[in-house]
C-alpha angles and dihedrals in degrees: 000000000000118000133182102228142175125243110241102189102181122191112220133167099270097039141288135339121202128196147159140226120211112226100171151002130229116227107167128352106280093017116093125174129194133255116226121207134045090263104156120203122210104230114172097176084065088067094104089069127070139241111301097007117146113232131167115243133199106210122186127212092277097057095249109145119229146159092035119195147176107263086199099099085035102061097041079061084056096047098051091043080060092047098045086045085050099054087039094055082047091056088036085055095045091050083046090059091041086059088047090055088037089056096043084055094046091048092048088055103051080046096057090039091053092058083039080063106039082062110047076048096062086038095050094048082046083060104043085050091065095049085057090056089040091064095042097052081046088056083050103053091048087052084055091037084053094046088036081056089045096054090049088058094037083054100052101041078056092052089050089047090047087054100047084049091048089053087049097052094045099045084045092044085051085049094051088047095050090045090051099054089046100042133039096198122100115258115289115239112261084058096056080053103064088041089061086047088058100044097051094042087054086047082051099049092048093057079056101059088049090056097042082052099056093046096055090053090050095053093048091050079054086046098048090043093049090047083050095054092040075050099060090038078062096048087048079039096058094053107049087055085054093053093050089046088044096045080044091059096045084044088053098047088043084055097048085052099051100050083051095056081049093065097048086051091056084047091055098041090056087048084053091045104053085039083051092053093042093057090045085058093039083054100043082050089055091039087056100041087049093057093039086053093050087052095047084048086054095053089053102053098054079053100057093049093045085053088060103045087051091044086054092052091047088055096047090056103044096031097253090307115144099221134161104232103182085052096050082055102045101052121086115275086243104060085041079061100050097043100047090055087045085057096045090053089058086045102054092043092050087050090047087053093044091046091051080046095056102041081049089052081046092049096045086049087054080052101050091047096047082053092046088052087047096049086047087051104040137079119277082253102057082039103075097041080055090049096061086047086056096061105043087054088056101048092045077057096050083054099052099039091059084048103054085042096073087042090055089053094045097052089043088057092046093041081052090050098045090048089061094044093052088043095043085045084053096045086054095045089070107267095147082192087075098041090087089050085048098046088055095045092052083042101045089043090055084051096054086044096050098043087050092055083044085046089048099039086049091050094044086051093048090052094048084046090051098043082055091049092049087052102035076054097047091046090048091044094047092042095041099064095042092042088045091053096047093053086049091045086041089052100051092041084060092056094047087054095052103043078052095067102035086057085041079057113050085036083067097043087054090051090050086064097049083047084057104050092036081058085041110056085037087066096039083057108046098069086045091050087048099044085054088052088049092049094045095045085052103041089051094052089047076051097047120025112019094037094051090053089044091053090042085053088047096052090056087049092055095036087056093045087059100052095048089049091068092034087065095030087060086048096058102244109090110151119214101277126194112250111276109242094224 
């Protein structure tokens, strides 16, 4: 099982120990749990990492720690998958709050369509109220167009009976006339009867006409009322006509604006997605220049090492002295000469002043150890004067012991120096013994040199590879937050515009019904519209034509009645007749 562990290095008297703690335990892979307890491990293939480091650790059942490695890289892959979760639940966050919005919104708007409802309901129920009405004006109007009917026939039947009267009176007014020239008698008394038959059955008709007469005015006032109220459905009718045409047209603007809004948002789609695809190249690029860096690092590093492993063979060969061999080579044998002796001078005066150094440090030790005896031999007293000459003596001692230290190092490094001038000398004065020694200095000096270009021209590369990281790294943490918040804006935006059309939508399924009911109730009103027209076309020609001939008849009628009144009256016989109503 893998562990994340820490690197324990003890020094004991026969060497190093090295151990692990164990610190967590991975579970998944991306699940850790923590270890409880100090339990340290001894892990001695963890012995190429230093103290505290974190390393990952494989341990078998039997605690025995294998497969040990730097948790460095490890842990940074840890880190930016946090990072990364944390700016997803950010984003996660930011998309939350766009629902919220989105559901406010959507809350607002079945609020407002539930108003909406409540009155196309009540519009609706005002409506169907109507309709209502409507049919029961249209039952009405069938009951008038059945009286209207009626009268007609009751007219007519009147007319007939007018007429049968009329052929009575005439073929008893021709019998009358043909009695009286041939007689000159009065009329006998069955025949006065039937007179007084006729008479009263033309009164009688008369009282009709004047019914008939009423009732027609009063069907064409119902007529008249019922076309007032289909007039005022029309009127309701017309606008609501007006408001779906007018709803149609707003539907059809807030359409054209939305498709609109749809293309900007596939504009703007196209713009996030080419800024998408340029951070994932600016990313692969950093991901490249990072590996190449690591590589170059790397490099450097085995160069470094191998610096050091040449500079510790040089130094072994020339004693620690930093000497340019090629020069000493190239210069003329004279000058080599001369300097050498001019090194070996300095030399010998620095080792004459380190040597009157050192007989002073020896002097001012003998100093320091003759007080020590006194302050053992003398009173408590004495003692502590003595002891502040002590210590005065050892610190001028400390003084001049650092002191002489540099100078040692110093005479060492000449005493190097010279060493390499007088053997290089030597090897140019012919000795064939030297010119091996010589071959592997120059050699091993055209390594150095070359491994130091190697060293600079790395470095310099490195530098030019992190300035490209830093800004590879500016240029993806500028583009990241703006591109982020254009595929959250983008997002939302995507929602709004959805919500848009599904409420374009059900806007235009709700004017669809009013469509409906606006054809319906046209439809509903046209036969009754025409029905009124056909009443009222037939009530005023019963109240033109035909009345007036029927008037004109009953004029006659009266006019007759009369005649035969005093006809009747001049004879004698003249019967009780009910007053005449002209």
């Amino acid at each position: 099982m893998q562990y994340l562990a820490e690197v324990h290095r003890k020094s004991g008297f026969i060497g190093h120990r090295t151990e692990v703690k164990l610190l967590a335990r991975q579970q998944s892979e991306q699940n850790w749990a923590m270890v409880s307890g100090e339990e340290l491990l001894p892990a001695e293939a963890a012995s190429d990492f230093g103290d505290g480091v974190l390393v990952l650790v494989e341990v078998d059942s039997n605690q025995n720690v294998k497969n040990v490695q730097d948790a460095t890289r490890h842990l940074i892959g840890i880190l930016k998958n946090f990072s990364r979760m944390k700016e997803k639940f950010r984003s996660q966050e930011e998309e939350i709050e766009g629902w919220k919005q989105s559901l406010i919104y959507q809350s607002q708007e079945l609020t407002r369509r539930e108003v909406d409802m409540e009155a196309r309901a009540e519009e609706l129920q005002q409506l169907e109220s109507e309709a209502q009405k409507i049919e029961q004006q249209r039952q009405e109007f069938e009951e008038s167009r059945n009286q209207i009917l009626q009268l007609k026939e009751q007219v007519e039947r009147d007319r007939q009976q007018l007429e049968e009267a009329w052929g009575r009176l005439h073929t008893a007014q021709r019998e009358f006339e043909e009695n009286n020239a041939s007689q000159s008698t009065g009329l006998s008394d069955e025949q006065v009867h039937q007179m007084e038959l006729l008479l009263h059955q033309l009164e009688s008709l008369a009282l009709v006409t004047d019914t008939t007469r009423n009732r027609i005015d009063q069907a064409l006032s119902g007529v008249e009322a019922q076309q007032g109220f289909v007039s005022s459905v029309y009127q309701t009718l017309e606008q609501e006509r007006q408001q779906a045409q007018h709803r149609q047209d707003e539907i059809n603007h807030q359409w054209h604006q939305l498709h609109s809004a749809q293309q900007l948002w596939q504009e703007q789609q196209r713009t996030i997605e080419t800024n998408t695809l340029d951070l994932r190249v600016q990313e692969q690029v950093l991901g490249f220049k990072v590996n190449q860096l690591q590589e170059r690092q790397g490099q450097l590093e085995a160069y470094a090492q191998s610096l050091r492993q040449l500079h510790e063979i040089q130094q072994g060969m020339t004693g620690g002295a930093q000497v340019n061999l090629r020069a000493l080579w190239e210069i003329s044998l004279s000058d080599l000469e001369a300097e050498t002796t001019k090194l070996q001078q300095e030399m010998t005066k620095l080792s004459s002043f380190v040597n009157d150094q050192e007989e002073e440090l020896t002097l001012q030790q003998q100093a320091i150890d003759e007080l020590q005896v006194k302050i053992n031999q003398a009173s408590e007293y004495d003692r502590m004067t003595l002891a502040g000459d002590l210590e005065d003596e050892k610190q001028r001692y400390q003084l001049l012991d650092q002191t002489l230290k540099g100078q040692r190092e110093t005479l060492q490094e000449k005493e190097a120096v010279v060493k390499v001038h007088q053997e290089v000398l030597t090897q140019r004065h012919g000795s064939q013994n030297a010119m091996p020694a010589k071959d592997h200095l120059m050699e091993l000096g055209a390594a150095i040199q070359s491994l130091e270009q190697k060293q600079s021209e790395g470095e310099q590369g490195i530098r030019r590879l992190q300035a490209d990281i830093e800004h590879l790294q500016a240029v993806i943490q500028q583009m990241r937050p703006g591109l982020e918040s254009m595929v959250s804006a983008q997002e939302q935006r995507r929602g709004q515009l959805e919500q848009q059309a599904q409420s374009l939508k059900d806007e235009q399924a709700s004017l669809s019904e009013q469509w409906g009911r606006v054809n319906t109730y046209q439809q509903l009103l046209e036969p009754t519209q025409n029905h009124l027209n056909g009443l009222r076309s037939q009530l005023m020609q019963l109240a033109s034509e035909d009345w007036q001939q029927l008037q004109e008849t009953e004029a006659q009628h009266r006019q007759s009645t009369a005649e035969l009144k005093q006809l009747l009256v001049t004879l004698g016989k003249a019967p009780e007749f009910a007053p005449s109503s002209s």
